[in-house]
C-alpha positions as CSV (number, residue, x, y, z in Angstrom):
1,X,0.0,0.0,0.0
2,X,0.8,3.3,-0.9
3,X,1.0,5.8,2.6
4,X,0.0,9.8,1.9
5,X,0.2,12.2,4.9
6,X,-2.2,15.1,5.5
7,X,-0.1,18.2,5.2
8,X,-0.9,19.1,8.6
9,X,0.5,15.5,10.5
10,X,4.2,17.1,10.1
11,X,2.7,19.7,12.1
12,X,1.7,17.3,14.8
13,X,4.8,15.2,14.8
14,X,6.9,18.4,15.5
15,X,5.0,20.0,18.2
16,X,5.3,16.3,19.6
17,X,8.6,16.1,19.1
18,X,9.7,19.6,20.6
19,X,7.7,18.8,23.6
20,X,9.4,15.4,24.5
21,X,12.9,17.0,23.8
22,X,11.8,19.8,26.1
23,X,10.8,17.6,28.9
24,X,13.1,14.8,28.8
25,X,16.0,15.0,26.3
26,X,16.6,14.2,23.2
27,X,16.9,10.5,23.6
28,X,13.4,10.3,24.4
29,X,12.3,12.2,21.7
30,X,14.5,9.9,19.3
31,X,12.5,6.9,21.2
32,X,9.2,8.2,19.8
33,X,10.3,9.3,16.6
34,X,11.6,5.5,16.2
35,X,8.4,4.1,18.0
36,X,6.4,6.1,15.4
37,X,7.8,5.2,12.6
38,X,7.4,1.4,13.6
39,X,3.8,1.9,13.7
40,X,3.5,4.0,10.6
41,X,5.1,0.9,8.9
42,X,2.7,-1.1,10.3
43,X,-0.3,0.4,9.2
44,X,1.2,0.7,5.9
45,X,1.7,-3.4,5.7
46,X,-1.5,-4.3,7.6
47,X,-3.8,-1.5,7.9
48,X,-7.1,-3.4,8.1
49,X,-6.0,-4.8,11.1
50,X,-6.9,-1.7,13.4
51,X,-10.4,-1.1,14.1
52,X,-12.6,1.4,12.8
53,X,-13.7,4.4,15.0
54,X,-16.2,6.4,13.1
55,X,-16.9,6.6,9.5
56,X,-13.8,4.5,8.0
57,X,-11.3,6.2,10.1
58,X,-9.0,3.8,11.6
59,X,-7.3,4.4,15.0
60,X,-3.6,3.0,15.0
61,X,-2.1,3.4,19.1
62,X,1.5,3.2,19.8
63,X,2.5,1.0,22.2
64,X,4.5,3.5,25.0
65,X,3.0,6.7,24.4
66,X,0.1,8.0,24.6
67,X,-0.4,8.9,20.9
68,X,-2.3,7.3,18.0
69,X,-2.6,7.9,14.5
70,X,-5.9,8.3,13.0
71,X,-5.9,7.3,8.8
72,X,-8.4,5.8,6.3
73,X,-8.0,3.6,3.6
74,X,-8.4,4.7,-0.1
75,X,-8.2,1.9,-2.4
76,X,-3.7,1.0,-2.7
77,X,-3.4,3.5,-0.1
78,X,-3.2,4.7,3.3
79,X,-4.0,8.6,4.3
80,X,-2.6,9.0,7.5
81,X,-5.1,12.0,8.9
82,X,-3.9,12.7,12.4
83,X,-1.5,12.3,15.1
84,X,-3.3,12.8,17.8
85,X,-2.9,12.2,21.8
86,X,-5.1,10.4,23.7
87,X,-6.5,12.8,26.1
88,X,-6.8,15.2,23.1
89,X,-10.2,16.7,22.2
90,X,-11.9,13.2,20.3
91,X,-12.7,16.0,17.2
92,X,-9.4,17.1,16.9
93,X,-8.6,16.3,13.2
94,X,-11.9,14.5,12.4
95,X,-12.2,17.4,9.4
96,X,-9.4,16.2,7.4
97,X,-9.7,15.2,4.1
């Protein structure tokens, strides 16, 4: 499968990334970049098997953070929507396209 990003998960990934390497070094930061990148590879080899949370959108958690990734599936491909945390307002990024 094919993976496309919404222009604005770059966004996400940076303010997550700033904030870990603020709080506790750039090790962890590195560990959830890593982590992250793990997961996005899974969901690009096996997306169908995360469940569905509302309307096609598929929720993808990583395993140590409290972060998840929600993306659909478009026919060969994968549109990763959001990265999202958990305690994050549940609309947050349910208007991407």
């Amino acid at each position: 499968m094919s993976l496309i990003f919404h222009k604005l998960v770059q966004r996400d990934l940076r303010v997550v990334l700033r904030y870990y390497e603020e709080e506790g070094g750039p090790q962890l930061a590195d560990r959830f970049f890593l982590e992250l990148g793990s997961l996005v590879r899974d969901v690009e080899l096996t997306p169908e098997k995360f469940h569905e949370v509302k309307n096609g959108l598929k929720r993808a958690n990583m395993p140590n953070f409290p972060y998840h990734l929600l993306f659909s599936i478009h026919g060969q491909g994968v549109r990763i929507l959001v990265l999202r945390h958990h305690r994050r307002h549940p609309r947050y990024g349910m208007s991407r396209k």
